[in-house]
Structures are given as C-alpha cells and as structure tokens.
C-alpha positions in Angstrom: 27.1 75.6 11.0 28.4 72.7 8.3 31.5 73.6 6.7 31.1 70.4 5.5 28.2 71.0 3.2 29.8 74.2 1.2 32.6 72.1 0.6 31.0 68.8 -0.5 28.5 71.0 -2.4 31.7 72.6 -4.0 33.3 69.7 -5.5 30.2 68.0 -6.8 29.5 71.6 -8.7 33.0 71.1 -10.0 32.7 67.3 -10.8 29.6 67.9 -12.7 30.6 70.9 -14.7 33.9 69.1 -15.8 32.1 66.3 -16.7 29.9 68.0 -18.8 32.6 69.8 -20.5 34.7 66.9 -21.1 31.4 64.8 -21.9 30.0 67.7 -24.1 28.0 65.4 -26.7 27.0 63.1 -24.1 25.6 66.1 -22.1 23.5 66.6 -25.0 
C-alpha cells in the first residue's frame, strides 16, 4: 500500500539527523 513512502520517509529521517549531527552548531 506505498512502499514507496516508508522508504522515501526513511532516508529523509536519515538525511536530516546526519545533517544535524554533522551541522551541530548550525542546528542550534
């Protein structure tokens, strides 16, 4: 019913929590 979502849903939630790690100070 959308594998597509999980998985697009997936890497953004990866994207943004590497970004904010690697961009600590900026996140804050």
């Amino acid at each position: 019913m959308g594998e597509n979502i999980p998985f697009f849903s997936r890497i953004v939630a990866v994207s943004d929590a590497y970004d904010a790690m690697t961009s600590e100070r900026s996140y804050r």
